[in-house]
Backbone as XML, in Angstrom:
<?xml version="1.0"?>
<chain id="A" units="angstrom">
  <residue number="1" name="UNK">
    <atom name="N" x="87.674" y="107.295" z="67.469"/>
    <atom name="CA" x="86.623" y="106.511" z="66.860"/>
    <atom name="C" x="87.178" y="105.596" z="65.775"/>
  </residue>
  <residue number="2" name="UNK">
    <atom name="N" x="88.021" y="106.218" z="64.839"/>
    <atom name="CA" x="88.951" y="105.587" z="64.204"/>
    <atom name="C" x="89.600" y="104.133" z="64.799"/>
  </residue>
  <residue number="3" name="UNK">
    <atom name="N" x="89.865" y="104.026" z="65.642"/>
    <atom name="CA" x="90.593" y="102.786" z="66.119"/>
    <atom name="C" x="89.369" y="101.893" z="66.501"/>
  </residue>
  <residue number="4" name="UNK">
    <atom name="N" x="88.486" y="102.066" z="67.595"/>
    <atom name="CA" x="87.562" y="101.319" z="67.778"/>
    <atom name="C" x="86.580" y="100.910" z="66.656"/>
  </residue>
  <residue number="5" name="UNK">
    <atom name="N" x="86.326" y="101.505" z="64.772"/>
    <atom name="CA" x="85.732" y="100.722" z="64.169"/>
    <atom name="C" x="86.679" y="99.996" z="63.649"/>
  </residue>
  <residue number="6" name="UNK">
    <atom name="N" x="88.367" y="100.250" z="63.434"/>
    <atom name="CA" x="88.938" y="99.434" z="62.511"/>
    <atom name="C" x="89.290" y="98.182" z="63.639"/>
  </residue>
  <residue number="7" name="UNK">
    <atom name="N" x="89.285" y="97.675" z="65.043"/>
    <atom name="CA" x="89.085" y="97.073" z="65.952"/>
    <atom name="C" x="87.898" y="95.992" z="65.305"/>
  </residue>
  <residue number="8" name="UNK">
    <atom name="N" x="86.792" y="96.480" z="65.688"/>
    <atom name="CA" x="85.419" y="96.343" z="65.372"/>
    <atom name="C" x="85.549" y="95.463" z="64.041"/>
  </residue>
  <residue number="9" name="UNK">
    <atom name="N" x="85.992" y="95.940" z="62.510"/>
    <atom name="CA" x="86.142" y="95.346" z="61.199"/>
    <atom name="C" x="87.246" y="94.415" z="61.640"/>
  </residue>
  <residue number="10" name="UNK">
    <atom name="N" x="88.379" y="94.498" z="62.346"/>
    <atom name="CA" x="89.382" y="93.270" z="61.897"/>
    <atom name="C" x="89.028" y="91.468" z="63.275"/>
  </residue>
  <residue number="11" name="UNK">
    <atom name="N" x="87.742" y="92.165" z="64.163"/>
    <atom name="CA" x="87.251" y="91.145" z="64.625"/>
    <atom name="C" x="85.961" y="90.236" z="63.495"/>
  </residue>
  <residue number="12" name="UNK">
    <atom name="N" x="85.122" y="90.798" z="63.358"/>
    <atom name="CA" x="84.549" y="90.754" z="62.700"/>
    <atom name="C" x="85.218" y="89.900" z="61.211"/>
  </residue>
  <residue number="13" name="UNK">
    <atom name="N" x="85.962" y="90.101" z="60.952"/>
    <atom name="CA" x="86.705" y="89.452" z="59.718"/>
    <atom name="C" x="87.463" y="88.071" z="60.415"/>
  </residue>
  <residue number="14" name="UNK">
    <atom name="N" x="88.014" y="88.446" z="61.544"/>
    <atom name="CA" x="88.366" y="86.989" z="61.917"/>
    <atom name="C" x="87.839" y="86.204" z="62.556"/>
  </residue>
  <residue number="15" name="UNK">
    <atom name="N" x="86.384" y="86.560" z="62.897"/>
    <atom name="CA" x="85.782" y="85.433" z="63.104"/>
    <atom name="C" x="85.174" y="84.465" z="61.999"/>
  </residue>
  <residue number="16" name="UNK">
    <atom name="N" x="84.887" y="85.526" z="60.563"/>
    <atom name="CA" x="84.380" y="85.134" z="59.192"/>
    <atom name="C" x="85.249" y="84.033" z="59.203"/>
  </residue>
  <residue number="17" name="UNK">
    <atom name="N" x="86.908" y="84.684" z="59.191"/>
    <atom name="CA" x="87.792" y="83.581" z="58.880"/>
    <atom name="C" x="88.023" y="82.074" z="59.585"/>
  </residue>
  <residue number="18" name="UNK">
    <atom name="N" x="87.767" y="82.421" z="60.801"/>
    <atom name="CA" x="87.833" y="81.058" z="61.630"/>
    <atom name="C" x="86.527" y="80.140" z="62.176"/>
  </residue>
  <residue number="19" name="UNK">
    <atom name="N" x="85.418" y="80.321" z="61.929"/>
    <atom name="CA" x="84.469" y="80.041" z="62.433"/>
    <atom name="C" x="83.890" y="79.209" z="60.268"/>
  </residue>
  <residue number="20" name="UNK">
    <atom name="N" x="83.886" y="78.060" z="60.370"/>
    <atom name="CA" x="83.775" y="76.822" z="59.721"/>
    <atom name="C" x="82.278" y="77.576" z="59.347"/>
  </residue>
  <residue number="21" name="UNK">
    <atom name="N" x="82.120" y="77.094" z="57.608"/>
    <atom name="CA" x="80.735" y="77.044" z="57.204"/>
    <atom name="C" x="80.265" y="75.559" z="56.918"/>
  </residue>
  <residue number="22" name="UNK">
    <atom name="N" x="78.974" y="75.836" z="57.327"/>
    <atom name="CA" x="78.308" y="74.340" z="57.533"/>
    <atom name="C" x="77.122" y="74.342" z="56.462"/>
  </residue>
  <residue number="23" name="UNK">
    <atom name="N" x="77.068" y="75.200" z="55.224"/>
    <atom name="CA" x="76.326" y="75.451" z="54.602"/>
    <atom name="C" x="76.526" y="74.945" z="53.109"/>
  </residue>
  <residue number="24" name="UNK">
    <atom name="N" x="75.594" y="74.178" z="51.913"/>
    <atom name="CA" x="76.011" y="73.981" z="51.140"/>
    <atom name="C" x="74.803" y="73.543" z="50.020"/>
  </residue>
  <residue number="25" name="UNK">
    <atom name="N" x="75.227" y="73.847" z="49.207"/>
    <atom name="CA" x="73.809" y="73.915" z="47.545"/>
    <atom name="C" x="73.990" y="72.219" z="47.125"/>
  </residue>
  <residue number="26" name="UNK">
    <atom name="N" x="72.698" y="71.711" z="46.954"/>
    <atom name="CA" x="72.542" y="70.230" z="46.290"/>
    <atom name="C" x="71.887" y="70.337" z="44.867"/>
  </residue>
  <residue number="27" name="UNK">
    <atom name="N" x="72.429" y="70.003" z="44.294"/>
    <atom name="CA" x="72.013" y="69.622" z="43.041"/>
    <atom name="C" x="71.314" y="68.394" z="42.352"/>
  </residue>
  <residue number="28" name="UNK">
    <atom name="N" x="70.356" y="68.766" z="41.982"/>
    <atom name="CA" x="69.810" y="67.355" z="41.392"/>
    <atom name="C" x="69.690" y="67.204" z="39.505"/>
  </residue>
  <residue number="29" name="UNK">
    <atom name="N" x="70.680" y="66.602" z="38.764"/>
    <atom name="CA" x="70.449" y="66.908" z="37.516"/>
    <atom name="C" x="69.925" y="65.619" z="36.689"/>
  </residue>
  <residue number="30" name="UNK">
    <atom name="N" x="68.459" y="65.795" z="35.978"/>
    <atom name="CA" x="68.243" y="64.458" z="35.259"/>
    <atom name="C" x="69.099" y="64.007" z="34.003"/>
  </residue>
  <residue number="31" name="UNK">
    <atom name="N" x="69.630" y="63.002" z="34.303"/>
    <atom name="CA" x="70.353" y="62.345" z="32.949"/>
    <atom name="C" x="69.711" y="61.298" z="32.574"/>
  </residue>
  <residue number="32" name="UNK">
    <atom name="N" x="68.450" y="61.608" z="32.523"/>
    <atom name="CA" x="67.475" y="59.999" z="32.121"/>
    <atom name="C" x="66.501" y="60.600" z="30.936"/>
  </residue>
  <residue number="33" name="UNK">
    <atom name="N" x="66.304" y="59.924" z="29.734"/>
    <atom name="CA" x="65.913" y="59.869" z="28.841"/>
    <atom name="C" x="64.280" y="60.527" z="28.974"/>
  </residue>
  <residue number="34" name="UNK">
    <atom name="N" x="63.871" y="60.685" z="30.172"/>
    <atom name="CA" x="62.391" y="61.132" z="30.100"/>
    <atom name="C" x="62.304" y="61.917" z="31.126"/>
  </residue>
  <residue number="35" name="UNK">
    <atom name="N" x="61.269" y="62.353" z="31.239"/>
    <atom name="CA" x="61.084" y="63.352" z="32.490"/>
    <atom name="C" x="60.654" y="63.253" z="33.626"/>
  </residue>
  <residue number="36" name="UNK">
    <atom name="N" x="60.963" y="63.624" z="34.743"/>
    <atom name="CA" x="61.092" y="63.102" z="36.124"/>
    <atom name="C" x="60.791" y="63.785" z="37.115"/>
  </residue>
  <residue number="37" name="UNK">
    <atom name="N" x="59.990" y="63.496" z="38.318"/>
    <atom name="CA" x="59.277" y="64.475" z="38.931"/>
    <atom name="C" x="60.429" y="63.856" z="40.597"/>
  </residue>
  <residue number="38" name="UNK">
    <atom name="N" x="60.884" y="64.911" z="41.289"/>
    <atom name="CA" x="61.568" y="64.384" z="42.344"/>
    <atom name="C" x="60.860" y="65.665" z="43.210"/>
  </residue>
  <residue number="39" name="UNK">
    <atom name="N" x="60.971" y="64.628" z="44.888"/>
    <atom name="CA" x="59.871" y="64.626" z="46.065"/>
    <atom name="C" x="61.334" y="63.981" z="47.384"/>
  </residue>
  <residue number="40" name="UNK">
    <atom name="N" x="60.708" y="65.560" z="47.802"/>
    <atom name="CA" x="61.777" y="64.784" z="49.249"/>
    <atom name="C" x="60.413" y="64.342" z="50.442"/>
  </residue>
  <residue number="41" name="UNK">
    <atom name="N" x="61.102" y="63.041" z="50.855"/>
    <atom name="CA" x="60.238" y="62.414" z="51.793"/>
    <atom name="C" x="60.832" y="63.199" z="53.118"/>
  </residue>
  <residue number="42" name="UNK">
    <atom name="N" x="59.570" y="63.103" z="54.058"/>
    <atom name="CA" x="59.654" y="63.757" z="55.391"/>
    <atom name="C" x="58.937" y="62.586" z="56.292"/>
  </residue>
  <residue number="43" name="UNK">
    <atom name="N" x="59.649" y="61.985" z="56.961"/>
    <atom name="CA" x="58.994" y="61.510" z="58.049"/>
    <atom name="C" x="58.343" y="62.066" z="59.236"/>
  </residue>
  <residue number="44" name="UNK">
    <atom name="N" x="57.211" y="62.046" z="59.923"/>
    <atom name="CA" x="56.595" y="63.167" z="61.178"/>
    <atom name="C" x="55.566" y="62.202" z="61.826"/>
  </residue>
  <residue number="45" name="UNK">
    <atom name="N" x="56.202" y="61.600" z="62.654"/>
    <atom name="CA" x="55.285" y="60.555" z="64.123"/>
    <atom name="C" x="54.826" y="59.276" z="62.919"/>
  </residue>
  <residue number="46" name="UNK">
    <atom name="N" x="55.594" y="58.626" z="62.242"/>
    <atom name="CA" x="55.761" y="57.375" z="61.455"/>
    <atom name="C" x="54.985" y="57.952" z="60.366"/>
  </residue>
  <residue number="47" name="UNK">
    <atom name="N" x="54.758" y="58.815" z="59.760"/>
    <atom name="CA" x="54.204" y="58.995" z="58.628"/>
    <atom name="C" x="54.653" y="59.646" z="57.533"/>
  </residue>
  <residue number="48" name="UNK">
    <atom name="N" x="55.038" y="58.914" z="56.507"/>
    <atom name="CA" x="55.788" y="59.437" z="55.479"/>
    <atom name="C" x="54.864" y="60.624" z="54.849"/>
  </residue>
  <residue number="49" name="UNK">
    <atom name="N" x="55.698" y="61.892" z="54.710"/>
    <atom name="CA" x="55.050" y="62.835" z="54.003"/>
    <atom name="C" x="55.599" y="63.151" z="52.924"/>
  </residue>
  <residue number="50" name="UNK">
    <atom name="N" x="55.345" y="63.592" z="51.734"/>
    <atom name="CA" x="55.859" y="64.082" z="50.008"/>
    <atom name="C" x="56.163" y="65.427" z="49.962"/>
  </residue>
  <residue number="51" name="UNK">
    <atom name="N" x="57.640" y="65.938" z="50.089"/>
    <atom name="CA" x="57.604" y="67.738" z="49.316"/>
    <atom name="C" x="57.148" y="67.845" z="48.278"/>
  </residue>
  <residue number="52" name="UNK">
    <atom name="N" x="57.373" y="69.129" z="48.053"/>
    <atom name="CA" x="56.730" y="70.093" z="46.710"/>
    <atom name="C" x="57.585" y="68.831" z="45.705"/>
  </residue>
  <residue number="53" name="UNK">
    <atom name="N" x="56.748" y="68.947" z="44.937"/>
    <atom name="CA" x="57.022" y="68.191" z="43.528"/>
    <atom name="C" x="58.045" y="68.791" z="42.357"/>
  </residue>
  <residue number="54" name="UNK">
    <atom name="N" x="58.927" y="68.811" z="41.648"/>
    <atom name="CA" x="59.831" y="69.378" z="41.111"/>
    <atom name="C" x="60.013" y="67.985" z="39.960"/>
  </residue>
  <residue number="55" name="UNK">
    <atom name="N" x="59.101" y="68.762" z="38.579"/>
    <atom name="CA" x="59.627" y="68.075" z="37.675"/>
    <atom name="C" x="60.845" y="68.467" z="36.967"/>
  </residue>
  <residue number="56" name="UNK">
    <atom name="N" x="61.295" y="67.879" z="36.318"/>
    <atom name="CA" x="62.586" y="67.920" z="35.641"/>
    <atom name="C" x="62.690" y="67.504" z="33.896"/>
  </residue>
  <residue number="57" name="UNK">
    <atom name="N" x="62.685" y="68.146" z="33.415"/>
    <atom name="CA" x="62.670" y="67.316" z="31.528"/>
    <atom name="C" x="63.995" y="66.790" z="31.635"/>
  </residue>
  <residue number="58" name="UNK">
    <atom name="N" x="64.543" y="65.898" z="30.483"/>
    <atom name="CA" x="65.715" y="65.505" z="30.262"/>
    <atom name="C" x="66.851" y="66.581" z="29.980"/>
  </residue>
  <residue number="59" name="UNK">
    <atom name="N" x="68.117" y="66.437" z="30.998"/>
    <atom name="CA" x="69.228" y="67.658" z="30.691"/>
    <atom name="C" x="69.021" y="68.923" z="31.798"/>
  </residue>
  <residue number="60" name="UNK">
    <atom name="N" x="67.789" y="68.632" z="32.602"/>
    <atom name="CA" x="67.347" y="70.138" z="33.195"/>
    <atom name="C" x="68.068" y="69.973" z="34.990"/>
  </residue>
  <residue number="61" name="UNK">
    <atom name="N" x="68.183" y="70.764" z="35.804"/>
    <atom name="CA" x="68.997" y="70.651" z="36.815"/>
    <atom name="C" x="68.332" y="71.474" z="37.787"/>
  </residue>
  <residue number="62" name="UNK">
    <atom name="N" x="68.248" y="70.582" z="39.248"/>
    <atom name="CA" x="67.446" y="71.834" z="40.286"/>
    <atom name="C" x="68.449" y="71.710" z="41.518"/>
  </residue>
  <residue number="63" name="UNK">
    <atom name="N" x="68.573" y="72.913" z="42.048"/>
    <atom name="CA" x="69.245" y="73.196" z="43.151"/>
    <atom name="C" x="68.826" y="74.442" z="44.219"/>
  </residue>
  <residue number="64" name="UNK">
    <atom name="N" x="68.916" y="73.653" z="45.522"/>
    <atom name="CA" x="68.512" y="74.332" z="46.627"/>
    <atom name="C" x="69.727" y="74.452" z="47.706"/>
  </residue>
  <residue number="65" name="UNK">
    <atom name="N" x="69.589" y="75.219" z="48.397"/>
    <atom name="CA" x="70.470" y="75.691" z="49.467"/>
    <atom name="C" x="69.898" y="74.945" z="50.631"/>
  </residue>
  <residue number="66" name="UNK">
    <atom name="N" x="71.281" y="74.178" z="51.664"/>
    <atom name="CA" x="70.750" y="72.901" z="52.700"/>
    <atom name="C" x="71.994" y="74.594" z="53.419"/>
  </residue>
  <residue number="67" name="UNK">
    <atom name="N" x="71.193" y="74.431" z="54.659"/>
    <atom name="CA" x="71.747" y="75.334" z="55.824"/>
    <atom name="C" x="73.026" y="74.436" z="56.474"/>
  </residue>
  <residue number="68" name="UNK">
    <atom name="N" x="72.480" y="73.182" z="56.453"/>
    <atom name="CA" x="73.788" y="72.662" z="57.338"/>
    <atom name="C" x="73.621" y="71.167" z="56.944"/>
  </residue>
  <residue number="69" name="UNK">
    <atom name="N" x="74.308" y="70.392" z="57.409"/>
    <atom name="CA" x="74.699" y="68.799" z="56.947"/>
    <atom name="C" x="73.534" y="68.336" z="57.093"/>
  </residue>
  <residue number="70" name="UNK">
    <atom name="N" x="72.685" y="67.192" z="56.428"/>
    <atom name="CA" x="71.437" y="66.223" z="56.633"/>
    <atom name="C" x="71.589" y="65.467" z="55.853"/>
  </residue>
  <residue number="71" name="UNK">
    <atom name="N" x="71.157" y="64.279" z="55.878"/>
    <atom name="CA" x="70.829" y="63.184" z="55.181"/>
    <atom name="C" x="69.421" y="63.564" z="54.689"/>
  </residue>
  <residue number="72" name="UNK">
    <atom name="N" x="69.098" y="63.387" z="53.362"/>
    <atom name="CA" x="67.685" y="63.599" z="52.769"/>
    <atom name="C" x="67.347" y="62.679" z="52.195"/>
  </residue>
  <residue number="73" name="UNK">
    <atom name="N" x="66.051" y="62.377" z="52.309"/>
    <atom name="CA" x="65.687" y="61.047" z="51.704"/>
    <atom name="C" x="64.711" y="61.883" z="50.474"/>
  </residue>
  <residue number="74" name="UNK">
    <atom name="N" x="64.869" y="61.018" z="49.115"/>
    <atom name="CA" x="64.099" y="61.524" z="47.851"/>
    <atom name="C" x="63.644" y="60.461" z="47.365"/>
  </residue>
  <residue number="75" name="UNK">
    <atom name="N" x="62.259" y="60.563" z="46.651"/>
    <atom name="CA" x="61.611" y="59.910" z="45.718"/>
    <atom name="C" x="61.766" y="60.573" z="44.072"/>
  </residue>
  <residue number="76" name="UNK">
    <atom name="N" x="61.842" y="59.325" z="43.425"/>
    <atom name="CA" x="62.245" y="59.738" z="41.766"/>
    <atom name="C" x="60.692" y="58.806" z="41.174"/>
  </residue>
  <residue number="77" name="UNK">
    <atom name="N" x="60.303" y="59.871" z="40.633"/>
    <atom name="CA" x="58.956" y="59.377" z="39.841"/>
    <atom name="C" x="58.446" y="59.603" z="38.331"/>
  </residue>
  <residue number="78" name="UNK">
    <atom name="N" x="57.661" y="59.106" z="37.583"/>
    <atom name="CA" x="57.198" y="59.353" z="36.477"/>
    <atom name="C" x="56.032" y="59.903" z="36.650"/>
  </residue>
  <residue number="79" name="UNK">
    <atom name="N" x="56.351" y="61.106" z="35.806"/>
    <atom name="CA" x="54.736" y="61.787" z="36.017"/>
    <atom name="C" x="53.661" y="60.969" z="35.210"/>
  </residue>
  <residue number="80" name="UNK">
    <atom name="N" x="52.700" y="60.878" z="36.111"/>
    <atom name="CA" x="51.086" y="60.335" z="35.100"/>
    <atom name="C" x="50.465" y="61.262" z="35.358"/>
  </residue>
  <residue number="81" name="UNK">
    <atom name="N" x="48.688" y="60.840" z="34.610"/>
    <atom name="CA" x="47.827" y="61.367" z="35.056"/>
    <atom name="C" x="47.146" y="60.722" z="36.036"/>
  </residue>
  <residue number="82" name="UNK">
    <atom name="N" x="47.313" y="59.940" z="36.293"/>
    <atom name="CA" x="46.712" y="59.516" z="37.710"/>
    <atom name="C" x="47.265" y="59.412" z="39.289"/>
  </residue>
  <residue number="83" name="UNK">
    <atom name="N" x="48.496" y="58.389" z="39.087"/>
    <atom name="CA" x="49.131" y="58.295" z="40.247"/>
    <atom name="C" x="50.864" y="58.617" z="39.355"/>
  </residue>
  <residue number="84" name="UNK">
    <atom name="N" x="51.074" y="58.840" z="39.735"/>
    <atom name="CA" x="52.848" y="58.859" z="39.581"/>
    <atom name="C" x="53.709" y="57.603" z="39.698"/>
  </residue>
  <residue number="85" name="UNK">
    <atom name="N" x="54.026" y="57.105" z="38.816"/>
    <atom name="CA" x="55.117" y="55.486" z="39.100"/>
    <atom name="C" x="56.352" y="55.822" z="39.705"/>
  </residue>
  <residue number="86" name="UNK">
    <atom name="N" x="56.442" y="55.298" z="40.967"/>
    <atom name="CA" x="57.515" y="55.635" z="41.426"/>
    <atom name="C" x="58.842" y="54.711" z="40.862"/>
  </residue>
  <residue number="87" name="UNK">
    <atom name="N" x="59.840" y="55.593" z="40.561"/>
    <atom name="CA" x="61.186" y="54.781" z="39.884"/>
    <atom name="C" x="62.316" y="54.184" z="41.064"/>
  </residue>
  <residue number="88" name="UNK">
    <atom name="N" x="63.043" y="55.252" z="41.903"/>
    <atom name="CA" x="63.307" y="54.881" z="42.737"/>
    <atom name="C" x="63.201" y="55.974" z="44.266"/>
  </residue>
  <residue number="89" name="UNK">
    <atom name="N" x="63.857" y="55.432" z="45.463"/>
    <atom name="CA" x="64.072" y="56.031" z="46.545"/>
    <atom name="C" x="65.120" y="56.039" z="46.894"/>
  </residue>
  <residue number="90" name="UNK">
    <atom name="N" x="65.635" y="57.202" z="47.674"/>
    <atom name="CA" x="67.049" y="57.027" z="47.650"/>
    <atom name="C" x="67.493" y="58.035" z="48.856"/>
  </residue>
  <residue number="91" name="UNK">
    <atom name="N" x="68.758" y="58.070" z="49.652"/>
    <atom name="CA" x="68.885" y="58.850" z="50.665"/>
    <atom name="C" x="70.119" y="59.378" z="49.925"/>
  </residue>
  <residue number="92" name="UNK">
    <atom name="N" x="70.417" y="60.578" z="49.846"/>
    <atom name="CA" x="71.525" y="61.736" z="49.821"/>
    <atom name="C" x="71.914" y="62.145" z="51.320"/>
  </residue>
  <residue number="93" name="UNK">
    <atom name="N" x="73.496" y="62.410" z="51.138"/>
    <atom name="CA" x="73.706" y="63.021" z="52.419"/>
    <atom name="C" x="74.489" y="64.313" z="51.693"/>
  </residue>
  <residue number="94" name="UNK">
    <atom name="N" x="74.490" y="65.391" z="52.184"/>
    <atom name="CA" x="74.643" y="66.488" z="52.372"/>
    <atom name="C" x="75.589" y="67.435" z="53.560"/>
  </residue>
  <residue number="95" name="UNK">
    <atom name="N" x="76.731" y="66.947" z="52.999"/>
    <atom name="CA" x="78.038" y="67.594" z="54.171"/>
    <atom name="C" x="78.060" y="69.343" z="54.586"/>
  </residue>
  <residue number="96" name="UNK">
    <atom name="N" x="79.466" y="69.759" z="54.379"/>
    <atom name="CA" x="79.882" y="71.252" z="54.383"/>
    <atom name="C" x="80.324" y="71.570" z="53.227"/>
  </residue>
  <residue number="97" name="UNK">
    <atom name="N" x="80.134" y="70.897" z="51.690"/>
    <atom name="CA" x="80.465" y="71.388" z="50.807"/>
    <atom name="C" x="79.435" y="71.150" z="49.539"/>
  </residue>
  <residue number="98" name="UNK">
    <atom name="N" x="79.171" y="71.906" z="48.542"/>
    <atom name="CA" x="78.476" y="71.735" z="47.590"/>
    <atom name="C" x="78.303" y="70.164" z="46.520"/>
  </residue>
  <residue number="99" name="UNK">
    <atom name="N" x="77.270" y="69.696" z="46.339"/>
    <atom name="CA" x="77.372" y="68.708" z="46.022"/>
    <atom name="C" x="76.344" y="68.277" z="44.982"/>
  </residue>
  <residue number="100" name="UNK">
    <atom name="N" x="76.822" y="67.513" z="43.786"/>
    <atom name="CA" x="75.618" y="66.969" z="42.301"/>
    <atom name="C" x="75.415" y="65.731" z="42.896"/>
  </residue>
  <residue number="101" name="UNK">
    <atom name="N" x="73.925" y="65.453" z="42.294"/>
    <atom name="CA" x="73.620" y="63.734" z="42.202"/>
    <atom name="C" x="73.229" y="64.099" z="40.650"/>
  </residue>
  <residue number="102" name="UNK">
    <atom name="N" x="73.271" y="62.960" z="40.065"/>
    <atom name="CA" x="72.691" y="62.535" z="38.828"/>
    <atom name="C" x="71.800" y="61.379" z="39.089"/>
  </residue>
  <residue number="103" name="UNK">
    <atom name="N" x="70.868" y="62.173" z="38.282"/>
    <atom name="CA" x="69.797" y="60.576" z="38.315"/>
    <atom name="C" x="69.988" y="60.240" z="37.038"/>
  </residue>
  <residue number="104" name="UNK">
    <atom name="N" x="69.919" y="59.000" z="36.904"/>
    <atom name="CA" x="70.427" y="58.414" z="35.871"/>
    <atom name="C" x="69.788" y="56.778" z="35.549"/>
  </residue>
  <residue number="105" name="UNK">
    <atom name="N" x="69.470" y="56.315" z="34.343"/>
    <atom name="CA" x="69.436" y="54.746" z="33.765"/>
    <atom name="C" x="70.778" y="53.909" z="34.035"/>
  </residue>
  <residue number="106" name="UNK">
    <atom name="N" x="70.343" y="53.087" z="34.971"/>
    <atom name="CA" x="71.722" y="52.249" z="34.910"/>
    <atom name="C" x="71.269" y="51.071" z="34.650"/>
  </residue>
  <residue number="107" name="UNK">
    <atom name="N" x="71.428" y="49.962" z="33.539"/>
    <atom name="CA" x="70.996" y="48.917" z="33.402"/>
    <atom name="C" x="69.304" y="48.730" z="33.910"/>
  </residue>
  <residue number="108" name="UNK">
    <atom name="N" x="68.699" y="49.722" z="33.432"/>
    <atom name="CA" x="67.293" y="49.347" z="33.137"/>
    <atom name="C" x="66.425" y="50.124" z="34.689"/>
  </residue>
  <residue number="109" name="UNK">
    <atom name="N" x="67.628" y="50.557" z="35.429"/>
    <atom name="CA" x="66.882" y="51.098" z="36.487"/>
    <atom name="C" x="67.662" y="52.374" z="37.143"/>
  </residue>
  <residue number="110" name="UNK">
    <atom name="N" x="66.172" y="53.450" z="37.737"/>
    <atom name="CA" x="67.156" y="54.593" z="37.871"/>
    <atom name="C" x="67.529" y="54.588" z="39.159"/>
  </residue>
  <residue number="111" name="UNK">
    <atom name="N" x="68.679" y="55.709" z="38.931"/>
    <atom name="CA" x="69.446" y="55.589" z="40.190"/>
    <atom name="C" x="69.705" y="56.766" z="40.482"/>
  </residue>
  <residue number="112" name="UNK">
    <atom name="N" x="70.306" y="57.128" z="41.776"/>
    <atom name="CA" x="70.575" y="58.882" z="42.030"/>
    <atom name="C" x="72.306" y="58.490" z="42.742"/>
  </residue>
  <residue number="113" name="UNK">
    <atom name="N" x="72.793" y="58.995" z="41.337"/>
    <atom name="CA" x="74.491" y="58.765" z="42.021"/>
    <atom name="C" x="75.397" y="60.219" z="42.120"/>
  </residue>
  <residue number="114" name="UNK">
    <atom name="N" x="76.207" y="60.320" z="42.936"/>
    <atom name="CA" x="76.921" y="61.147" z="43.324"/>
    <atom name="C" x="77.265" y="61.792" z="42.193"/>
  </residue>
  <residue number="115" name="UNK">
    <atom name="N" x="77.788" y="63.039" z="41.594"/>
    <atom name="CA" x="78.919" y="63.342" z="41.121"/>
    <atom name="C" x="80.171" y="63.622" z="41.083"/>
  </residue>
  <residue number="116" name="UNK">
    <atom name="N" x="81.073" y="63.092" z="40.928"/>
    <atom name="CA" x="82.194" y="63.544" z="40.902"/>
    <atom name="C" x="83.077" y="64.977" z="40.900"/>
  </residue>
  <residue number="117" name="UNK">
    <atom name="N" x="83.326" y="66.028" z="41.497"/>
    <atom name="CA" x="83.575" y="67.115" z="41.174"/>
    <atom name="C" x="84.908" y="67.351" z="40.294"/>
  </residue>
  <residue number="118" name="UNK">
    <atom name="N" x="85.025" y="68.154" z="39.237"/>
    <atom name="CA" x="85.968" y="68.253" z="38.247"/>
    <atom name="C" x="87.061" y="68.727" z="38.867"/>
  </residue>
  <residue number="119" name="UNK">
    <atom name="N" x="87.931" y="68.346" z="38.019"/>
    <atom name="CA" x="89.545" y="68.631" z="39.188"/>
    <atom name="C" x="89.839" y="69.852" z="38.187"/>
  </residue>
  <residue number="120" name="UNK">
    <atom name="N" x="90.105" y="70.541" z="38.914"/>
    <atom name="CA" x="90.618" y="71.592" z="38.258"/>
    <atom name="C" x="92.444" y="71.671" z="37.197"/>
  </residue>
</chain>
């Protein structure tokens, strides 16, 4: 029995090892002076639909787990009380590795730019 589970564990481990993860966490962190409500758009038979709403204060950071590579399209908005001003729209893509956007003021308008990952 001995041989057939340690069989069993050293397959099992090399498939962990060779079989590619396609899985990876997005980050969205506001670097804009006010607070910001971000909305992933869904398209379904030409009709744009709005996700869950996720405000953000200035400095605050949200992150979700993407199962596998997609391009996501997001809306960046100002919360009101009536309608929400939308700031900008923007598509993220989302590979096999973990990844920041910053939204950010760039010359008077916001933007959702990549981050750079720190070199170790």
């Amino acid at each position: 029995m001995g041989d057939v589970m340690r069989s069993a564990i050293l397959s099992a481990a090399f498939l962990v090892a060779v079989v590619p993860c396609q899985a990876a966490w997005i980050t969205f962190q506001n670097d804009t002076k006010g607070t910001i409500i971000i909305q992933e758009m869904v398209t379904v038979k030409g009709k744009v639909t709005l996700g869950k709403p996720v405000k953000l204060q200035p400095g605050e950071t949200f992150r979700e787990f993407q199962p596998g590579p997609l391009t996501k399209k997001i809306q960046v908005s100002e919360p009101g009380k009536t309608a929400n001003k939308v700031l900008c729209e923007d598509e993220v893509a989302v590979k096999d590795k973990d990844v920041t956007f910053s939204i950010a003021t760039v010359k008077d308008k916001v933007k959702v730019l990549p981050v750079e990952p720190k070199k170790k």
